[in-house]
Wavefront OBJ file of the C-alpha trace (Angstrom):
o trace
v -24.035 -80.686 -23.018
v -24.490 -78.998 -19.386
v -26.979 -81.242 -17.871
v -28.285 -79.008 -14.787
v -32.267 -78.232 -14.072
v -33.294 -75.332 -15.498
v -35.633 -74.770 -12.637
v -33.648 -75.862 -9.457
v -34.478 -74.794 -6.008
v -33.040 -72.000 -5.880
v -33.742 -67.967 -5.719
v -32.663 -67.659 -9.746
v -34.848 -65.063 -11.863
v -36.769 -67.944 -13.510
v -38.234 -69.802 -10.093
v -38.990 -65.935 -8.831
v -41.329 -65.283 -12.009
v -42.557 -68.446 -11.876
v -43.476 -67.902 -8.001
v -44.945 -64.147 -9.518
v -46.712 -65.566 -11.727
v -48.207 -68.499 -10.051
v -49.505 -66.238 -7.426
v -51.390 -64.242 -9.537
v -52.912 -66.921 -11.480
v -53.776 -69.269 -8.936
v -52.346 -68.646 -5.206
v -52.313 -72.077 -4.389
v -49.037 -72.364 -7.514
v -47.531 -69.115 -6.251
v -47.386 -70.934 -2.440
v -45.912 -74.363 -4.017
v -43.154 -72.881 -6.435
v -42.174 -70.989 -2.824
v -42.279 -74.191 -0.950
v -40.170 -75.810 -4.011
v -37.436 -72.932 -3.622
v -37.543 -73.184 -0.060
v -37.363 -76.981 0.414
v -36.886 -78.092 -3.274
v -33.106 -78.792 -2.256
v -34.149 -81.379 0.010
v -36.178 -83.344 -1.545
v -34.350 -86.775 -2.810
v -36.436 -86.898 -6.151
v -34.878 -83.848 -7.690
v -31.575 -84.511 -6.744
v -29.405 -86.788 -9.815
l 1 2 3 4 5 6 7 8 9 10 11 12 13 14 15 16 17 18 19 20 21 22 23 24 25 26 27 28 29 30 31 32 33 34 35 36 37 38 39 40 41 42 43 44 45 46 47 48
């Protein structure tokens, strides 16, 4: 079994609607799933 994120920093089609969506629900979401594709990589706690 493939055990990679299914929402990993990166610009994939799922973390873009997310972003989409989380703007227009609640801009504060839309600006953190951008800030999680941006610098998501970085951070040591979602790295395995």
């Amino acid at each position: 079994m493939n055990t990679t994120a299914l929402i990993r920093p990166a610009w994939t089609p799922a973390t873009i609607a997310l972003m989409v969506i989380g703007f227009m629900v609640f801009w504060p979401l839309g600006f953190a799933m951008l800030a999680y594709i941006i610098w998501g990589d970085r951070l040591d706690g979602f790295k395995r």
